[in-house]
N, C-alpha and C positions, 0 to 999 in steps of 0.2 A: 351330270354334265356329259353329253356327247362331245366325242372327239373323233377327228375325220380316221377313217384308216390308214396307217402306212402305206406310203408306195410300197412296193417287191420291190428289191431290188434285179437287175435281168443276172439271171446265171449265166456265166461265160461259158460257151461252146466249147467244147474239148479241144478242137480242131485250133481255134484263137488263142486257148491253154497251153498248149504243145507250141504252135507258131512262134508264141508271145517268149514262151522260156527260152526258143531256142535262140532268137535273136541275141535278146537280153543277156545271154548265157555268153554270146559271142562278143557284146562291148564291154564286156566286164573284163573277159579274158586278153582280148587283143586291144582293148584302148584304154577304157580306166586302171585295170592290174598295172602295164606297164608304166602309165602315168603318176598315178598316187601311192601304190605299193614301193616300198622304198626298203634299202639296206636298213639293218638297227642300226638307229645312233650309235655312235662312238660309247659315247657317255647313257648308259642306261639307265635314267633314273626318271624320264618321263615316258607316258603313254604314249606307244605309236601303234601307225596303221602295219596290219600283219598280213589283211588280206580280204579280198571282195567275196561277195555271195550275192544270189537272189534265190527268191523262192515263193510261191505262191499258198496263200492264205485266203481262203472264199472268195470274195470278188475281187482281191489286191495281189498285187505283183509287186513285191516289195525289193530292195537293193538294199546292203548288208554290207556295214562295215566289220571287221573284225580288229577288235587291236591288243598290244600287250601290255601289260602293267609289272614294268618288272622292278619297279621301284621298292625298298626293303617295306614301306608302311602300308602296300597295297593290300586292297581287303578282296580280291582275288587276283590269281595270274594274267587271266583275258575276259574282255567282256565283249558282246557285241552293238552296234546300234543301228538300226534304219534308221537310211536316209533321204530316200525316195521312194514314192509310192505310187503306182497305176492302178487306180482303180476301176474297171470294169464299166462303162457305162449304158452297154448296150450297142448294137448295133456296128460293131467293130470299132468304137472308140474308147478313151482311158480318160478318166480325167488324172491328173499329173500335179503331184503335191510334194511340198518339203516338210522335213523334218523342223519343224523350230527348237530352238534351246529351252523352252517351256515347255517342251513334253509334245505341243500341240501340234496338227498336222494341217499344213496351211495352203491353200489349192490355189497354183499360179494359171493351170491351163483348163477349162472346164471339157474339153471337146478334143481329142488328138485324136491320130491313127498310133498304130504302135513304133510305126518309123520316126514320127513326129517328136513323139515321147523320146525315143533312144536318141535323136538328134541334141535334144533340148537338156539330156541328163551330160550330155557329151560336154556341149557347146556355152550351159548356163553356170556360172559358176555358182549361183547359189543350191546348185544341187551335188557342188562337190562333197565326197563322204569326210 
């Protein structure tokens, strides 16, 4: 049985690599950090958010929760989890996906620019970490 070939998918420019991080790197720091990053609870015995990241992974641009588990049964200290994703789609756009609770990665915008994308991570709440 023949099967069609994969598309490639487009490799991202260095130049939209560097750009993309460094935005990215700036709504994390100055508007989600200060937003969702929060003192520990009082009471330490549930998992909380400790701190943002992103970082790039071949065509995705991914946003990175970190949190801590300092509850006595915990089966480690900290874990991490992504929760937004830009993936590369060529031609200077991202398509723009969330994390589901299922593991699975679920694409709300097919086509942004990267301003688009960081507006939508800011302003949608279902891309809060």
């Amino acid at each position: 049985m023949n099967r069609p070939p994969k598309k490639s998918k487009p490799s991202v420019p260095e130049l939209i690599k560097e750009a993309t991080l460094v935005m990215a790197l700036n709504v994390i720091e100055n508007i989600l950090k200060p937003k969702y990053v929060l003192p520990p609870p009082s009471e330490e015995r549930f998992n909380y958010l400790t701190n943002l990241s992103g970082k790039w992974h071949r065509n995705y641009f991914y946003f990175i929760s970190h949190y801590a588990c300092p509850g006595p049964n915990a089966i480690s200290p900290t874990f991490e989890s992504k929760f937004a994703r830009m993936e590369y789609v060529g031609e200077g756009k991202f398509a723009l996906s969330y994390h589901r609770h299922t593991g699975a990665w679920y694409e709300i915008y097919p086509s942004l620019s990267v301003t688009e994308c960081l507006q939508s991570i800011q302003d949608d709440p279902i891309f809060q970490p």
